[in-house]
C-alpha positions as CSV (number, residue, x, y, z in Angstrom):
1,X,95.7,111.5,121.6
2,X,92.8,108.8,121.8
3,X,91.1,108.3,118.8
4,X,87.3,107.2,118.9
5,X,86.0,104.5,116.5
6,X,84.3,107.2,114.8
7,X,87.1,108.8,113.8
8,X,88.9,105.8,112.5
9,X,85.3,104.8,110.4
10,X,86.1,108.0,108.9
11,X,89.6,107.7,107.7
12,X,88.4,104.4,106.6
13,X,85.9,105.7,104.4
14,X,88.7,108.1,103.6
15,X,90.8,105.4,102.3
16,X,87.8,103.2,100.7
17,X,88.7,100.6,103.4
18,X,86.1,98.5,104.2
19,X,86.4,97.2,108.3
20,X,84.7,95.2,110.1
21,X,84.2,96.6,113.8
22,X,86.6,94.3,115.6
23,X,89.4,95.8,112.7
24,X,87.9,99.6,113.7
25,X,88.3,98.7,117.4
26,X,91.7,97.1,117.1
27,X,93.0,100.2,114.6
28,X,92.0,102.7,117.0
29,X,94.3,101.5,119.3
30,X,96.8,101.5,117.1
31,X,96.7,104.6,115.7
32,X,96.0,106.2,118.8
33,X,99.7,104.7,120.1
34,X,100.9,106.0,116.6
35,X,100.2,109.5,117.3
36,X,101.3,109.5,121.0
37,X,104.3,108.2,119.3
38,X,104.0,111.6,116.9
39,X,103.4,113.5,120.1
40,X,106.5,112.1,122.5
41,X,108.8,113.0,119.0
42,X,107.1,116.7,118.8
43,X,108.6,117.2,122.3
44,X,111.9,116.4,121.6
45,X,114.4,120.1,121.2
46,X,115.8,119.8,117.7
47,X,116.7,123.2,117.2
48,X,120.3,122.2,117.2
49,X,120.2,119.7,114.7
50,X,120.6,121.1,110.9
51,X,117.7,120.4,108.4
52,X,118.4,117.8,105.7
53,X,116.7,115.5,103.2
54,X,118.3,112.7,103.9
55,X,120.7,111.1,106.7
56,X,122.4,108.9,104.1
57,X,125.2,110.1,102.0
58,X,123.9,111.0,98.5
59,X,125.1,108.9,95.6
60,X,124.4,108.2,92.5
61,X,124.7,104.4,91.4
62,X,125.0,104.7,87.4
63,X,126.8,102.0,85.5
64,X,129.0,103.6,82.6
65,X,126.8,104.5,79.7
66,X,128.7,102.4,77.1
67,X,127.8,101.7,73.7
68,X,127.6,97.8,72.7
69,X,126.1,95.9,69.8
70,X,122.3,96.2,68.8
71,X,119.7,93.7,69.3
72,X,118.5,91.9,65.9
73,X,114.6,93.0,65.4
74,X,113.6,89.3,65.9
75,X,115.6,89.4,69.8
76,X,113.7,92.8,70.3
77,X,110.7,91.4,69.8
78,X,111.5,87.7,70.8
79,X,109.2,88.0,74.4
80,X,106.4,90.0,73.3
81,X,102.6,88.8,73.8
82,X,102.5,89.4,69.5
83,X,104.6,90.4,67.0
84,X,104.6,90.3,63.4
85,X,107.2,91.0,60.6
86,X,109.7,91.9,63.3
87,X,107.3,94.3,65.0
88,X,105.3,94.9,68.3
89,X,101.3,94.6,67.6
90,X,98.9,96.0,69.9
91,X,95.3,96.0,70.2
92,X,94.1,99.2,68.7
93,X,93.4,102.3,71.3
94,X,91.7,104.8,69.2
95,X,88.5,104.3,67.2
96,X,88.6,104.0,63.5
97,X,87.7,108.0,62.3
């Protein structure tokens, strides 16, 4: 499948890229080559391989959930842009009503 310039303006504008034409010349070869790629794979006989989501072994990674000792209010809040009296303050978000 050979893609025309024109049709990789429009994806383009699709994406809200702005290219230059060298970049529309240079992608249509490239995507073109993509979807032969796409093409060569839709030829291949998969019917006797089983669906699946994934072709790695699922596993979760979870550390133990363990309890441990709290932070103090002034460690909580020991990194933030501002704080006050131990607490977190942020510009305001809703109007005054």
């Amino acid at each position: 499948m050979k893609l025309t310039q024109d049709e990789v303006r429009n994806i383009a504008e699709l994406a809200k890229l702005d290219l230059s034409d060298e970049e529309v010349a240079l992608y249509a070869g490239q995507l073109s080559e993509v979807f032969n790629y796409f093409q060569h794979l839709q030829e291949l006989d998969t019917s006797h391989i089983e669906p699946t989501a994934s072709v790695l072994p699922l596993k979760n990674v979870l550390r133990p959930d363990v309890s441990g000792e709290p932070l103090s209010p002034a460690d909580v809040v020991a990194n933030a842009p501002d704080a006050a009296d131990n607490q977190f303050r942020v510009r305001a978000v809703l109007g005054e009503e």
